[in-house]
C-alpha positions in Angstrom: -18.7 27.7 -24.5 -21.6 30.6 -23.4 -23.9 31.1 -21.1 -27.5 30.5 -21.0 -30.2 32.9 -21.8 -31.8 35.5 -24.2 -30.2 38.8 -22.7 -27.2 40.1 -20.6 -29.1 39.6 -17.5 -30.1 36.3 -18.0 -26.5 34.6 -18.6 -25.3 36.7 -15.8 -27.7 35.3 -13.9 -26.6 31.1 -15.3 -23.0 32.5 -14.6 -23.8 33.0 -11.1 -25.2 29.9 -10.3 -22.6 27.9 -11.4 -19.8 26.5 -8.7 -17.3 28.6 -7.4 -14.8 27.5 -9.1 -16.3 28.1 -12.6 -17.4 31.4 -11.7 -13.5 32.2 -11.5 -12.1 30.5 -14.1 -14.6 32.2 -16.4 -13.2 35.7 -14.9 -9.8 34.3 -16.0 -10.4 33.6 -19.5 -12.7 37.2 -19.8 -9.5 39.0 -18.6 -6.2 37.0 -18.5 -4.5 39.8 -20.2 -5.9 42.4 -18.4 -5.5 41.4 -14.5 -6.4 37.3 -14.5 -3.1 36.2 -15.0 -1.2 38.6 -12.4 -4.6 37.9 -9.9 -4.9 33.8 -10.5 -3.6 32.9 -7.8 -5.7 35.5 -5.4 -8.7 33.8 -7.2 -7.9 30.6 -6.1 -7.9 32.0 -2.5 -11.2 33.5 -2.7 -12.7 29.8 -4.2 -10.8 28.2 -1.3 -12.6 30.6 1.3 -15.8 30.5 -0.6 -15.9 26.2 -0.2 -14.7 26.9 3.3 -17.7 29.3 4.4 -20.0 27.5 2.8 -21.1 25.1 5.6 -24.1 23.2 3.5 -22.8 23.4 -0.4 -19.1 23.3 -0.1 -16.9 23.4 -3.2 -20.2 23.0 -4.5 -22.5 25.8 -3.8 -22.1 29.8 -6.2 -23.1 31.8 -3.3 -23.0 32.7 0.5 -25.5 34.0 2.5 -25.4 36.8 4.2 -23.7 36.5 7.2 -20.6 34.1 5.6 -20.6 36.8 3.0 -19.3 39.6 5.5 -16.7 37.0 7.1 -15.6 36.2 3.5 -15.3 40.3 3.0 -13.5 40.9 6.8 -11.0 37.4 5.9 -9.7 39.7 3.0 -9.6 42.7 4.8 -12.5 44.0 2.3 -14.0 47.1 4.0 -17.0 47.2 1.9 -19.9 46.0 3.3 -22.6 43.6 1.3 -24.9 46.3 1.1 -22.8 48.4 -0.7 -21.4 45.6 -2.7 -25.5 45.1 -3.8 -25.8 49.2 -4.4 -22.9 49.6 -7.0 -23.8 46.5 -8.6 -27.7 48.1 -8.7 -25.6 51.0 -10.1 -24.8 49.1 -13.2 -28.0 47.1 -13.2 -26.0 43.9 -12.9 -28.8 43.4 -10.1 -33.1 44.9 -10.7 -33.6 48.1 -8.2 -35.9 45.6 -6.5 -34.4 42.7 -6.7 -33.3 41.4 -3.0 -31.3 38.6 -3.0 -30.0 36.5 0.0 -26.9 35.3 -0.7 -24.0 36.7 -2.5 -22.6 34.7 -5.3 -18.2 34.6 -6.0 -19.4 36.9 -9.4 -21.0 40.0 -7.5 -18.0 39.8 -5.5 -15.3 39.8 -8.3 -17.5 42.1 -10.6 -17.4 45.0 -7.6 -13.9 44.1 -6.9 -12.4 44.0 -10.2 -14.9 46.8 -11.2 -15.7 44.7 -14.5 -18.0 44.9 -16.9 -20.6 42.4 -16.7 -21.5 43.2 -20.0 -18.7 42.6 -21.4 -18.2 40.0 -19.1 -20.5 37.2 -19.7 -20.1 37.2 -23.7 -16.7 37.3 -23.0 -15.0 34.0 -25.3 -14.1 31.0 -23.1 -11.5 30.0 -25.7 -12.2 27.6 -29.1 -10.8 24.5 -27.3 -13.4 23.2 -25.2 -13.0 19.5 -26.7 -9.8 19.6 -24.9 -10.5 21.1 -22.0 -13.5 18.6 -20.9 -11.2 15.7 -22.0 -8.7 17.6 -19.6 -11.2 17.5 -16.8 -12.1 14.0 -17.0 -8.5 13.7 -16.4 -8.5 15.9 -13.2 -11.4 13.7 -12.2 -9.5 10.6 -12.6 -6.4 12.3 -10.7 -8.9 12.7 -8.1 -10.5 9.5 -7.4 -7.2 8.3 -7.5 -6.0 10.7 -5.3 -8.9 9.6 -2.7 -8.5 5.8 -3.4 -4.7 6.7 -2.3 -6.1 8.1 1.0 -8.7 5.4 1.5 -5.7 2.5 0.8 -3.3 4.3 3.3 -6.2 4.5 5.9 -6.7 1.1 5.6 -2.8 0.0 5.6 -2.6 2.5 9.1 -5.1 0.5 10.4 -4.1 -2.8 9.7 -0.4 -2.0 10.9 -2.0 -0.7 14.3 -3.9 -4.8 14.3 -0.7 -6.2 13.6 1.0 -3.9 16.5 -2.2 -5.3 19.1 -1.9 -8.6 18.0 1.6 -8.7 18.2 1.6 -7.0 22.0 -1.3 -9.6 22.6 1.4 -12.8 21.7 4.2 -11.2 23.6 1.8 -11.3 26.3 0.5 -14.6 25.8 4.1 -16.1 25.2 4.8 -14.1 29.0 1.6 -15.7 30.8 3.0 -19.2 29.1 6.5 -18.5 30.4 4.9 -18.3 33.8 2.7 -21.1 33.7 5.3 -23.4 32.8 7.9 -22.0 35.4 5.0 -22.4 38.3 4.8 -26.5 36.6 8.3 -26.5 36.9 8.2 -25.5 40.5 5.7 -28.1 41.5 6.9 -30.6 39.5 10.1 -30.2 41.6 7.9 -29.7 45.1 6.3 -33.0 43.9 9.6 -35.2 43.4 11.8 -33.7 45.7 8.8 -35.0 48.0 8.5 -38.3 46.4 12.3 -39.0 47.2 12.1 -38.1 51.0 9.2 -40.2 51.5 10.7 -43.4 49.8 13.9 -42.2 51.8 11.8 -42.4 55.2 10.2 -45.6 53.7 14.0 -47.3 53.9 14.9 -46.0 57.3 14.2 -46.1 60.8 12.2 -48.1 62.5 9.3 -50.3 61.5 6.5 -48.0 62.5 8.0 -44.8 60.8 8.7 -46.7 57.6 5.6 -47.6 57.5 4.0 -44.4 57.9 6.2 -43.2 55.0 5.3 -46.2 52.9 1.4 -45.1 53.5 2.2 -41.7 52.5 4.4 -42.6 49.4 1.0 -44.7 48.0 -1.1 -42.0 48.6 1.4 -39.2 47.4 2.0 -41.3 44.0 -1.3 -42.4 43.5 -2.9 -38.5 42.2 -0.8 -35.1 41.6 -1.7 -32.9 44.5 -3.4 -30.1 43.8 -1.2 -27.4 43.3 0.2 -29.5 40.7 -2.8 -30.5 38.8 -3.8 -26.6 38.6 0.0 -25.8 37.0 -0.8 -28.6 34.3 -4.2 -27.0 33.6 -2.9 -23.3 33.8 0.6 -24.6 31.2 -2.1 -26.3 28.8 -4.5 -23.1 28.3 -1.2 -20.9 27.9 0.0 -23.0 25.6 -3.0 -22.7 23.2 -3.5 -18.8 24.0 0.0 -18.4 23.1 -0.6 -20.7 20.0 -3.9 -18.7 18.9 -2.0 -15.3 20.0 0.8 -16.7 17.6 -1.6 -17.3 15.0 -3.5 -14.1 15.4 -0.6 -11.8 14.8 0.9 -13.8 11.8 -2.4 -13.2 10.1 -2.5 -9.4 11.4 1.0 -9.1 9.7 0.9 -10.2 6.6 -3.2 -8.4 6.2 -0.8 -5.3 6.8 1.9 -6.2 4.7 -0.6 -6.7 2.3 -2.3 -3.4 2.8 1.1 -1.7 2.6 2.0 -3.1 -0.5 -1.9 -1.8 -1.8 -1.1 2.0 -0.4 2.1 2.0 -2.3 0.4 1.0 -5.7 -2.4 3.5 -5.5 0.2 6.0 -4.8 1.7 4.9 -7.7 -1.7 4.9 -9.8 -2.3 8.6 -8.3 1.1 9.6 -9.6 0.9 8.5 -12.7 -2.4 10.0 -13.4 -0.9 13.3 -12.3 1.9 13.1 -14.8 -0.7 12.0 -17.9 -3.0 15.2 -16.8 0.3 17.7 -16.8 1.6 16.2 -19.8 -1.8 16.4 -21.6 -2.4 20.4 -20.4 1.4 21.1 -21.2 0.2 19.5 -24.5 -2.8 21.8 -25.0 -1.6 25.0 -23.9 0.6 25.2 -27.1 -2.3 25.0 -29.1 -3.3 27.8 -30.4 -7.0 29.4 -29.0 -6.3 27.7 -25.5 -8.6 29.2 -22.7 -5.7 30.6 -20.6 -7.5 31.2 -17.5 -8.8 27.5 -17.4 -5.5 26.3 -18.2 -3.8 28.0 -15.3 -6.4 26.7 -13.2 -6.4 23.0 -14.0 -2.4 23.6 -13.6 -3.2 24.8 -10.3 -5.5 21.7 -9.1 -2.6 19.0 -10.3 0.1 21.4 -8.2 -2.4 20.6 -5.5 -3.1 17.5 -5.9 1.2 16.8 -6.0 0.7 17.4 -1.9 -1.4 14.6 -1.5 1.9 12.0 -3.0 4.4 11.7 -1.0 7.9 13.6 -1.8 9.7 10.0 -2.2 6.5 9.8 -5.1 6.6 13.2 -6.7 4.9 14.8 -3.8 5.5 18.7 -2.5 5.0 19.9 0.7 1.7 21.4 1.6 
């Protein structure tokens, strides 16, 4: 793999452009021996801050601008300042005496740092196994969609286990409002008989007149539910089928989040398994022979990462 262009200046110029986390694999492969290997992992810092500061491009953009560019500098407790930075790298004409740029791309950064060649830099060989490597990185790209489809499927199962836990509050409460209803239909029921036998009591005793009265009262009292009554008959009935929807309700809200579960914990499983194939393929590859160091340690570094996205019980580490 090279760079684009006809000169030095040209593929230093492609080099910068690319994403920040090509820019510093390619620094890796130009000098794993020298410093890369003992620096990889502060490389994957500055990449990670990069991303961060990088409020429009993310993970995606190759530079910063100006003012994200002195953050990035003061986060690492860089004293240099971007002017500076632009006036050695003038020095070595990795930039024109009159070129201004606005941003500051990952490269300028580690060329000044590292105090690099640039020359040397981007001709530098990027390893004779790039076959393997972009077979290697469809397989990080698989580990990631999976990864995300993990996160998407346990969303969904949190959210569906938080309906089951509403709906199941909702037929407690239900079940509660019909425990009430049909205690008040109780209590009437009871008002209504234990008033039914003293009037035919009344009815059977006494004198003519007063049985009378009672047996006036009994027709009228048997002949419609007063209306305490008929309201606890309508009140039991519509608790009854609230509870009985309410019932329904959360049996259908827990088995959608069984179901959901049962999802989350195969896409783990998917996720972890396409981990494992990626490792076992890069283990593979770095015993070949020619084998782009730098890029190796990196991909290594973005399956470690991706390991604290599975849980432990799953192969997960802790972030």
């Amino acid at each position: 793999m090279s760079l684009n262009g006809s000169n030095d200046y040209e593929r230093l110029q492609d080099l910068v452009s690319r994403k920040y986390a090509d820019q510093a694999v390619w620094f890796l492969n130009s000098y794993w021996n020298s410093w890369g290997e003992e620096n990889a992992e502060k490389l994957w810092s500055y990449v990670e801050k990069n991303a961060e500061l990088d409020l429009q491009h993310g993970k995606d953009g190759c530079a910063l601008d100006e003012m994200m560019a002195h953050r990035f500098l003061e986060v690492f407790d860089e004293t240099l300042t971007v002017r500076e930075l632009r006036n050695k790298l003038r020095d070595s004409q990795a930039l024109k005496e009159k070129e201004r740029p606005k941003t500051v791309p990952l490269s300028h950064f580690l060329i000044f740092k590292y105090d690099c060649d640039w020359n040397y830099l981007v001709n530098a060989s990027q390893g004779d196994n790039q076959e393997q490597v972009e077979q290697a990185k469809a397989m990080l790209d698989a580990v990631q969609k999976a990864l995300n489809d993990a996160q998407a499927a346990a969303d969904e199962a949190k959210a569906r286990e938080e309906d089951a836990k509403k709906a199941e509050n909702a037929s407690k409460q239900a079940q509660k409002e019909l425990e009430a209803a049909l205690a008040e239909l109780h209590a009437q029921e009871e008002a209504y008989n234990n008033k039914t036998e003293t009037l035919k009591k009344k009815s059977e005793e006494g004198g003519v007149v007063s049985r009378n009265r009672a047996k006036a009262e009994l027709e009228i009292h048997l002949a419609e539910d007063p209306l305490p009554l008929r309201r606890a008959k309508i009140d039991q009935g519509a608790a009854v089928r609230k509870a009985e929807k309410a019932t329904i309700a959360a049996e259908q809200a827990t088995a959608a989040a069984v179901a959901a579960r049962e999802a989350s914990e195969a896409a783990v499983d998917e996720a972890r398994a396409r981990v494992e194939e990626a490792e076992a393929y890069l283990q593979e590859v770095k015993n070949q022979p020619g084998s782009a160091e730098g890029q190796m340690w990196w991909m290594e570094r973005e399956l470690l990462e991706a390991r604290k996205y599975l849980p432990e019980s799953r192969g997960g580490i802790r972030k």
